[in-house]
C-alpha positions as CSV (number, residue, x, y, z in Angstrom):
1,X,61.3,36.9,-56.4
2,X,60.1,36.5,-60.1
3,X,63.5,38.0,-61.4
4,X,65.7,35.6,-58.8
5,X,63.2,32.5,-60.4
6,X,63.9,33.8,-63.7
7,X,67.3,34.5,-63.3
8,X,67.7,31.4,-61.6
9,X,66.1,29.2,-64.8
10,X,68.4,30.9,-67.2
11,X,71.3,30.1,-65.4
12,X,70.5,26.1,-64.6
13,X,69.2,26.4,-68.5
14,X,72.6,27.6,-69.8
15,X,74.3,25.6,-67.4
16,X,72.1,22.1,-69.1
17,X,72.8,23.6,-72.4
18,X,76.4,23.9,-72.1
19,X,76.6,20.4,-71.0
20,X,74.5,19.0,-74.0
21,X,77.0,21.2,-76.2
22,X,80.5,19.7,-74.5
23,X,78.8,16.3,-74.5
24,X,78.2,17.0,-78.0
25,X,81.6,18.2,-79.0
26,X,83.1,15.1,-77.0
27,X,80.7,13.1,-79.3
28,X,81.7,14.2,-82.4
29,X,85.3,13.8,-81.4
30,X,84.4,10.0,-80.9
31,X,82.3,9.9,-84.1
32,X,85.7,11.0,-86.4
33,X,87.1,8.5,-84.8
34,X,85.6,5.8,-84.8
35,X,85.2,7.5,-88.7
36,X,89.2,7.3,-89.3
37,X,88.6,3.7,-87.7
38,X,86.4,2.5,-89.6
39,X,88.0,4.0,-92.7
40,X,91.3,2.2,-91.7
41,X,89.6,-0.9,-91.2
42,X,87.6,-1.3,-93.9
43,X,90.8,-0.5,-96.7
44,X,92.9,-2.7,-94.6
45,X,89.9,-5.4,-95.3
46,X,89.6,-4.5,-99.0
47,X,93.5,-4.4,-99.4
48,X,92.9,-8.3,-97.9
49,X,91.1,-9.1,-100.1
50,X,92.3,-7.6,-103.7
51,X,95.7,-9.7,-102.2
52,X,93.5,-13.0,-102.0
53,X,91.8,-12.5,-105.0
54,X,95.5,-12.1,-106.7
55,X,96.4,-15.6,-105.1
56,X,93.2,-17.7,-105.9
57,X,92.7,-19.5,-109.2
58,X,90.4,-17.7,-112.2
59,X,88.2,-20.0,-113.5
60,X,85.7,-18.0,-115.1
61,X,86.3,-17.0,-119.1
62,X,85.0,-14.1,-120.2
63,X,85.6,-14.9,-124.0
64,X,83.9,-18.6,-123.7
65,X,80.9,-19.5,-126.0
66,X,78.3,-20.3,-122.8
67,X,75.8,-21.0,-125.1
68,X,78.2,-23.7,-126.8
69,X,80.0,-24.7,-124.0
70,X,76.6,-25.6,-122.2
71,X,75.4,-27.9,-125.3
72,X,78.2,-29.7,-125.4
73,X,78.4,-30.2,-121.8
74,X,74.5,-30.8,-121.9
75,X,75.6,-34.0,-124.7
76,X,78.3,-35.0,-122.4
77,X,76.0,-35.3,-119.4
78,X,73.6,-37.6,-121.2
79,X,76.5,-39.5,-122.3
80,X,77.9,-39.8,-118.7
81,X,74.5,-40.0,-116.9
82,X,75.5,-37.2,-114.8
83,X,73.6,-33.1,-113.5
84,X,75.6,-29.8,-114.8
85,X,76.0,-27.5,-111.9
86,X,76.5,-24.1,-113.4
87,X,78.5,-21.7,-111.2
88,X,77.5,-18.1,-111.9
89,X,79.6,-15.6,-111.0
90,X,83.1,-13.7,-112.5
91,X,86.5,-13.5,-111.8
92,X,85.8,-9.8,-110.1
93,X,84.0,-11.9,-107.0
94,X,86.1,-12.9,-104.0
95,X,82.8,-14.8,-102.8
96,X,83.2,-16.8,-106.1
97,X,86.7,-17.4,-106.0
98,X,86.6,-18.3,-102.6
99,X,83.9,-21.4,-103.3
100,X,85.6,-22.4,-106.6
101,X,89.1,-23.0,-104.4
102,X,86.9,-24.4,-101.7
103,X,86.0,-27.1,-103.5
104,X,89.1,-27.9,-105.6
105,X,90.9,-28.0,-102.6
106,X,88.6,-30.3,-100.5
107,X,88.6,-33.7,-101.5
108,X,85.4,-35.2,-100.5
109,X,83.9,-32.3,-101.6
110,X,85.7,-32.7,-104.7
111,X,84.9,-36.4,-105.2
112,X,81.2,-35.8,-104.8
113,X,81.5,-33.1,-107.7
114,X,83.8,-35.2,-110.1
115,X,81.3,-38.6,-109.5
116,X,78.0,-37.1,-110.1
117,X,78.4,-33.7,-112.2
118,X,79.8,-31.7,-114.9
119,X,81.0,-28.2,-113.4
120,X,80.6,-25.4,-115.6
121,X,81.9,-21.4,-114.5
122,X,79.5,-19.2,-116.4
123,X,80.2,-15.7,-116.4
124,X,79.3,-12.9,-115.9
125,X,81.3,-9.6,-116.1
126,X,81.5,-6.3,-118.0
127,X,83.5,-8.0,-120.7
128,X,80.7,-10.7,-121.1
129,X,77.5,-10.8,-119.5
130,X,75.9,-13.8,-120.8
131,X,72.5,-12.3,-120.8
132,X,70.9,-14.8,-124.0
133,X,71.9,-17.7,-121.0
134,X,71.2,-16.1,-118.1
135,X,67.9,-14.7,-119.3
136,X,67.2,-18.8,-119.9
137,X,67.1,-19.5,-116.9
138,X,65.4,-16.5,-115.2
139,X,68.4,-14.7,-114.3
140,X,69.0,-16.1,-110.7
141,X,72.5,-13.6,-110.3
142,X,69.9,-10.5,-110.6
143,X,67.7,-11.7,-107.7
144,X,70.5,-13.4,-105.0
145,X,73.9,-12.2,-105.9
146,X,76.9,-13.9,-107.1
147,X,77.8,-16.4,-107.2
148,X,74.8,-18.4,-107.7
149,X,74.1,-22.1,-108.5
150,X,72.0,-23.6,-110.9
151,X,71.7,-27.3,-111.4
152,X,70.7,-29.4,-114.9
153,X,69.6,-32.5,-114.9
154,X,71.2,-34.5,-117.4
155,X,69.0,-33.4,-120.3
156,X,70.1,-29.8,-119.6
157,X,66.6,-29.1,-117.9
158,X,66.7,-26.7,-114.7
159,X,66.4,-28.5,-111.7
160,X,67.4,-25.8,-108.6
161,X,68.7,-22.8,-108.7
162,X,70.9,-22.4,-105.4
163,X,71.7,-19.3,-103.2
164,X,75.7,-19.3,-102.1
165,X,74.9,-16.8,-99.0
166,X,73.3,-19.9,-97.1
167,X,76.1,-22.1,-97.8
168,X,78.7,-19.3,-96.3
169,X,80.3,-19.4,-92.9
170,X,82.6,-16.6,-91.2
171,X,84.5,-15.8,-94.4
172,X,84.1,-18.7,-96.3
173,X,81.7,-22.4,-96.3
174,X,80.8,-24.5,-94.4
175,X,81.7,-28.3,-95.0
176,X,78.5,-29.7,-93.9
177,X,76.4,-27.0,-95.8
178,X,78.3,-27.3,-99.1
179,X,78.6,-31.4,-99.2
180,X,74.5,-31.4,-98.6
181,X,73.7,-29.2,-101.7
182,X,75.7,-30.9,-103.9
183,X,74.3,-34.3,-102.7
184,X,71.0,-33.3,-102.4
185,X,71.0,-32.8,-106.1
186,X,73.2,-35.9,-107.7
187,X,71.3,-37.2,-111.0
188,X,68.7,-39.7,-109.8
189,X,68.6,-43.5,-110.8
């Protein structure tokens, strides 16, 4: 009876084990799949992308003076009674390019921007890093990405550095988002 029982187990045990190995193959089929998929997908998404990036404006200049560029726009600002936003980014960011069309190509947006601010691209890329102006104002790309916001008051003092990732929406901004961070921080009376 023991060698019937035992004989019995080994069988029902091979039996389980073969199953968990087919199963297993059948898995693995599915994982290089989904693999190759995934693979497809995501350079079909990055070939997107380096075709949008080609298309959208550039606005960010690697050879600029920033720490020029920002005194002068600091003296124009006084002058004008307006806040600086600073958009921090580069010309390598889709995320960047994407807000920077966004907002040239939206009026209200646009006429919120032109009435109350001076818009400056600062960059930041291999070519020029910026790190004397950055480093100035606690390097806000480091901790939340690009591109990042900051905001001067007229006088070229800090007010509110800005994460873009709360402003996004699907693959790009959202109206509402966008038009309450720029008016939250319009120069005050």
């Amino acid at each position: 009876m023991k060698k019937i029982s035992l004989i019995a187990f080994l069988g029902l045990s091979f039996l389980a084990f073969s199953q968990k190995v087919s199963n297993t193959s059948a898995d693995k089929t599915k994982s290089s799949k989904a693999l190759i998929t995934k693979a497809g997908s995501d350079a079909e998404a990055k070939k997107r992308s380096v075709e949008e990036k080609a298309k959208l404006p550039k606005p960010y200049d690697p050879k600029a003076d920033a720490e020029a560029d920002l005194t002068k726009l600091i003296a124009q600002a006084k002058e004008e009674g307006k806040n600086i936003i600073i958009q921090a980014g580069g010309n390598w960011c889709i995320w960047c390019l994407r807000f920077n069309q966004y907002v040239q190509t939206t009026p209200e947006l646009k006429g919120i921007v032109d009435a109350n601010y001076l818009y400056y691209h600062l960059n930041y890329s291999p070519d020029n890093k910026n790190e004397k102006v950055f480093a100035q104002y606690g390097n806000p790309g480091e901790k939340f990405g690009y591109p990042v916001f900051i905001v001067l008051d007229k006088d070229g003092n800090m007010i509110h550095i800005q994460r873009s990732d709360v402003l996004e929406e699907g693959k790009g901004y959202s109206f509402e988002k966008v038009k309450n961070f720029f008016n939250e921080w319009t120069p005050k009376s």
